[in-house]
C-alpha positions in Angstrom: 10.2 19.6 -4.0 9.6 18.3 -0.6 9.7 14.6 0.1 6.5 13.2 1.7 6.4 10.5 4.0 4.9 7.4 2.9 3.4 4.5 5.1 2.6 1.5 3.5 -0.8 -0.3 5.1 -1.0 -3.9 5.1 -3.8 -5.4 7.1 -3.1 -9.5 7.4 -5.2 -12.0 8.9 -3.4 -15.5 9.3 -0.6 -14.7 6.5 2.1 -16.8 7.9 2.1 -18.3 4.3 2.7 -14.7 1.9 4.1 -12.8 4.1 8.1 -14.4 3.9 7.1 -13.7 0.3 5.0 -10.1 0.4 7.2 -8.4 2.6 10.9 -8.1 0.5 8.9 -7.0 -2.4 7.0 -3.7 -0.2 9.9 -3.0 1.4 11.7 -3.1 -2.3 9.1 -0.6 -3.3 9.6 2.1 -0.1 13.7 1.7 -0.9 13.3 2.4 -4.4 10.9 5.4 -3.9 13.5 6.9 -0.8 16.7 6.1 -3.8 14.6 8.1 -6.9 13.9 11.0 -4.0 10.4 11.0 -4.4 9.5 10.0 -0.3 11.4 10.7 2.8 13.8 7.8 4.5 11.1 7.6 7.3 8.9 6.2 4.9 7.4 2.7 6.3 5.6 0.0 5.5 3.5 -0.9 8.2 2.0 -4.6 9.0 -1.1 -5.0 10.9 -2.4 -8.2 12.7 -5.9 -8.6 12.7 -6.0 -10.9 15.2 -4.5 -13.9 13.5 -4.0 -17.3 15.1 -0.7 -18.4 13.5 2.8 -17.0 13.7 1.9 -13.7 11.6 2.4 -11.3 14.3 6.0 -13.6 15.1 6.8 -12.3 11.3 5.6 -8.7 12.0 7.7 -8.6 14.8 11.1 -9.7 13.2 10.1 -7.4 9.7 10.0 -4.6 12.5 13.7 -5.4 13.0 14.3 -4.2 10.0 14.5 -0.7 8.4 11.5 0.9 7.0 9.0 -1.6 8.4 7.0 -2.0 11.6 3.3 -3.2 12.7 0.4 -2.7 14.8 -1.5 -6.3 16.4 -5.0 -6.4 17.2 -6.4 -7.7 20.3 -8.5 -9.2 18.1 -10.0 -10.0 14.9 -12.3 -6.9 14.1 -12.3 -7.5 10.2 -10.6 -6.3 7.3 -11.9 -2.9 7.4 -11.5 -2.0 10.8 -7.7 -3.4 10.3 -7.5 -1.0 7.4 -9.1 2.0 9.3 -6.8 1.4 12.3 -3.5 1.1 10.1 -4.4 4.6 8.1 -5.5 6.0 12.0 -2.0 4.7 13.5 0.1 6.2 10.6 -2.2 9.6 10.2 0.9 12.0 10.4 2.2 10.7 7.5 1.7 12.5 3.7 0.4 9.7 1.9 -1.1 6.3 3.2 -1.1 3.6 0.6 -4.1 0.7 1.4 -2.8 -2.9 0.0 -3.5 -6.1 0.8 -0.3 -8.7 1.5 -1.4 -11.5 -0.8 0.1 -9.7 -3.9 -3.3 -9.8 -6.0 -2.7 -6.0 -6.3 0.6 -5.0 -7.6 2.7 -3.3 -4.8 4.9 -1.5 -7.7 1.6 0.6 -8.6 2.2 2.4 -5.5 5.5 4.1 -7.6 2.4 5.7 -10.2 0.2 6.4 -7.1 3.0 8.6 -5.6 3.7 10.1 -9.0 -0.1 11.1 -9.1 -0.2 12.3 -5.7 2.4 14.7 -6.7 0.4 15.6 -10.0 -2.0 16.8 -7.3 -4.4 14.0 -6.6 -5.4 13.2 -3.1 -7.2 10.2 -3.6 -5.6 7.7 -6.1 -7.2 4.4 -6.4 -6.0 1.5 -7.7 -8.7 0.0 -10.2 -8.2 -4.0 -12.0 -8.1 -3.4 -15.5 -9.6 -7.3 -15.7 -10.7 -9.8 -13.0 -9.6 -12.9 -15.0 -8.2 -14.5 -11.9 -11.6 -14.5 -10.6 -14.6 -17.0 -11.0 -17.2 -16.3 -13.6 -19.7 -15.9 -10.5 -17.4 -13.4 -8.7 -17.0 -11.0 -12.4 -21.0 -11.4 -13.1 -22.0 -10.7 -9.3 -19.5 -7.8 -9.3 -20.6 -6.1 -12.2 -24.2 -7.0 -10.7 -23.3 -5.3 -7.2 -21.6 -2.3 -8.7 -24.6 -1.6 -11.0 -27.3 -1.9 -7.9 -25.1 0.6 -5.5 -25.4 2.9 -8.8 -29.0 2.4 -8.5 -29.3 3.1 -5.0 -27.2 6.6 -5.4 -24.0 5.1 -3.7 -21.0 6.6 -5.6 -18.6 4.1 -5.9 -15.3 3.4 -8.0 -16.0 0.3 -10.3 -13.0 -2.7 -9.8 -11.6 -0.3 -7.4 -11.4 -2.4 -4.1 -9.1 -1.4 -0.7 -6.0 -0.6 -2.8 -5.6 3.3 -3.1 -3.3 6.3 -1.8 -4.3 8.9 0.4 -3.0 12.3 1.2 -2.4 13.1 5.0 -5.6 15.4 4.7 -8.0 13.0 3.2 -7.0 10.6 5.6 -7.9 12.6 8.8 -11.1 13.7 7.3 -11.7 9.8 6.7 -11.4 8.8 10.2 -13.0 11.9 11.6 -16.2 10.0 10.2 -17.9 8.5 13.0 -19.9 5.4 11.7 -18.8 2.0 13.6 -20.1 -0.2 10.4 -17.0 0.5 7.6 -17.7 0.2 4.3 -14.8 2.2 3.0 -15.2 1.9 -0.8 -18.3 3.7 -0.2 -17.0 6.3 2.5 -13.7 7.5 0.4 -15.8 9.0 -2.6 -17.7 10.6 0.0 -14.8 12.7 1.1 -14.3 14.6 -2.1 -10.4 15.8 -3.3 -8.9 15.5 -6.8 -8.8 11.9 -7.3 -7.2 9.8 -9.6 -6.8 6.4 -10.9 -4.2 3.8 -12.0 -4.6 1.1 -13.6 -2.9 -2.8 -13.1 -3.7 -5.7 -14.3 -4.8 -8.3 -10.7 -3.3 -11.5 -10.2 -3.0 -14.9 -8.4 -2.6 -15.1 -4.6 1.1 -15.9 -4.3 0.3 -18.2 -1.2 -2.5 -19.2 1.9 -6.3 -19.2 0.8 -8.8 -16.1 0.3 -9.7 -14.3 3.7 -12.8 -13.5 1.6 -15.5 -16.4 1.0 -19.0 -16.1 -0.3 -20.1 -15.7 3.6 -18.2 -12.6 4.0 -18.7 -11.2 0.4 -22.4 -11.5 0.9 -22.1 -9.6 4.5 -19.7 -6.9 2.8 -22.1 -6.0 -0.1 -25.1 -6.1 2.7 -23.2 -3.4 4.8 -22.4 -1.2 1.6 -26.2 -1.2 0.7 -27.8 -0.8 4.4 -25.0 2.0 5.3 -25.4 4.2 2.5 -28.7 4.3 1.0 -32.5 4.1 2.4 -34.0 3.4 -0.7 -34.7 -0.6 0.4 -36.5 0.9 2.8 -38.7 2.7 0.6 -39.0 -0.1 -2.1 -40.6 -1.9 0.9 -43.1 1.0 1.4 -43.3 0.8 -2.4 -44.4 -3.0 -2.6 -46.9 -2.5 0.7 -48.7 0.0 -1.2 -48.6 -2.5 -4.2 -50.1 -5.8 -1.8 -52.7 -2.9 -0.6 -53.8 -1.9 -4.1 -54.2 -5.5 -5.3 -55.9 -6.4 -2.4 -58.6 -3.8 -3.1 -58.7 -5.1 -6.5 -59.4 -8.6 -5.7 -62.0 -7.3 -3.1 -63.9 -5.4 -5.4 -63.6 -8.5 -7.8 -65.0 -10.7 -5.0 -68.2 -8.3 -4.9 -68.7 -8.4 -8.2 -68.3 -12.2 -8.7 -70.9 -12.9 -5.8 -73.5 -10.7 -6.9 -73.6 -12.5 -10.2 -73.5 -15.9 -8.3 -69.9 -17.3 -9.6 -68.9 -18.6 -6.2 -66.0 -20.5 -6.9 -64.2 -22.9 -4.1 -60.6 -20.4 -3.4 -58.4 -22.9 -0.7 -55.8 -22.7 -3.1 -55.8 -19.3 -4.0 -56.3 -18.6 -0.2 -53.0 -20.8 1.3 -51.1 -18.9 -1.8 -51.8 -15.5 -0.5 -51.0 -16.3 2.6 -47.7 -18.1 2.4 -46.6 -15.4 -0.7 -47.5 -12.5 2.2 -46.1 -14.0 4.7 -42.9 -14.5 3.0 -43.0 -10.7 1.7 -43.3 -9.9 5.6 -40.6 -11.6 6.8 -38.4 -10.8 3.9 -39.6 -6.8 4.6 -39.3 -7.0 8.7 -35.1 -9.0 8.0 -34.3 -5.5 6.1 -35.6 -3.0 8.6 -34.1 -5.4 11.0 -30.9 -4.7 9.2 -31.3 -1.5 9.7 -32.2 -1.2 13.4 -29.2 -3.6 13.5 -26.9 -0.9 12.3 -28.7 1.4 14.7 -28.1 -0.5 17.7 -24.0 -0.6 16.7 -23.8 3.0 15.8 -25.4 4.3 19.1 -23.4 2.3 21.6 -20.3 3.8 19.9 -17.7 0.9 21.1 -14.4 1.4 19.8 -13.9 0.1 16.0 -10.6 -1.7 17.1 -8.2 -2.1 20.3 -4.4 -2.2 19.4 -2.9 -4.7 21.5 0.9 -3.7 20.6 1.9 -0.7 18.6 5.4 -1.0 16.9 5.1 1.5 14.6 5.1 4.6 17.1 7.5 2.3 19.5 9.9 2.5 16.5 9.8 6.3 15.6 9.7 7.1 19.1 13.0 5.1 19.7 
């Protein structure tokens, strides 16, 4: 059997604090896969900076001393998907890309089952939490809420399967053949088809450093998973105008029949009700199309998803 190469994708965005920690235990796993003869000895785990402001790229820099590791810096911070999508881009000649975040939530010694799988003949594996104890009781119930409403709204997704998974080399070049500028990959890898797999692991504490993923940017993710794979809020807003319409008519024809019999009744607060309730519908109604149009505006000016600033990973095979 043939020995694929595997490359290792960590994006990291100020991790100063995990990676001294992170980084002996993923190159532990890429030396124990090259020992059992499963990947090649080019096999790499490969950093990349998103842009941070403390001495993470210092540490990526000195790791890439090493054997078996190198990394890619951002000019920037473009966000934890475009980090992602430039790591699998950088590394696309390789067999299998593994996606893993360095704060050790997700165990890096499932990647030994993930490689095991790919040989079984899976091209997508992903990596799905067998429990979220670690997290809050609002993070498990609005999960399990969001996971349910992208259901709804036809978006295939892979329940407590977040950025950890393994890809062969050909479902990652049909991934980044896909053009769209506003990433939501837990919604585009399904889309790609392959046999697929999953492992299971059980999630744990952040060894070190705080979350890179607050309410703020939870909200903004889940926003970007709806509005870039389904239409249908744009429908259920067609939906509720036809609803305001029908009622409207209703209460018109009421109003008729009330003032032909004489029952004139004094309405202000009925009135300044109706208004502020439509009004609010209609600015709720014009924020999501705005979304939308939003979306638009991005996709059509087709900017790059991510500059690389430095690129040790081809500066190392090359050398």
């Amino acid at each position: 059997m043939k020995k694929g190469k595997l490359c290792i994708v960590v994006p990291c965005y100020n991790e100063q604090q995990v990676l001294p920690k992170s980084e002996p235990i993923f190159k532990k796993v890429i030396e124990r896969l090259i020992g059992d003869h499963q990947v090649a000895e080019t096999s790499q785990v490969v950093f990349v900076d998103d842009g941070s402001t403390d001495k993470t790229w210092l540490l990526i820099k000195q790791y890439s001393n090493e054997e078996h590791v190198s990394g890619l810096k951002l000019s920037r911070n473009f966000g934890h998907q475009a980090a992602i999508f430039a790591g699998m881009s950088a590394v696309s000649d390789a067999d299998m890309v593994v996606t893993i975040d360095s704060d050790l939530q997700d165990d890096p010694n499932v990647i030994i089952k993930m490689v095991a799988k790919y040989y079984e003949g899976a091209q997508v594996v992903y990596g799905v939490r067998n429990n979220r104890q670690t997290d809050s009781r609002f993070k498990r119930i609005s999960a399990k809420i969001f996971y349910k409403l992208m259901n709804c709204l036809g978006v295939k997704m892979i329940p407590d399967a977040a950025d950890f998974r393994l890809l062969s080399h050909q479902a990652v070049v049909t991934l980044i053949n896909y053009p769209e500028r506003n990433l939501f990959l837990r919604g585009l890898v399904p889309l790609i088809g392959f046999p697929s797999a999953k492992v299971y692991y059980k999630r744990t504490e952040r060894v070190a450093g705080k979350s890179k993923y607050p309410l703020r940017k939870m909200i903004n993710l889940a926003l970007d998973g709806i509005t870039s794979f389904s239409i249908v809020p744009i429908r259920l807003i067609m939906n509720l105008g036809l609803l305001i319409v029908l009622i409207a008519l209703i209460l018109l024809i009421y109003t008729f029949i009330q003032n032909a019999k004489g029952n004139t009744v004094s309405g202000w607060s009925s009135l300044m009700i109706s208004i502020w309730a439509l009004g609010g519908v209609q600015l709720i109604c014009i924020s999501i199309i705005g979304e939308y149009v939003g979306k638009i505006f991005k996709e059509v000016k087709k900017r790059p998803r991510y500059t690389i600033e430095k690129d040790l990973y081809h500066k190392n095979n090359a050398d």
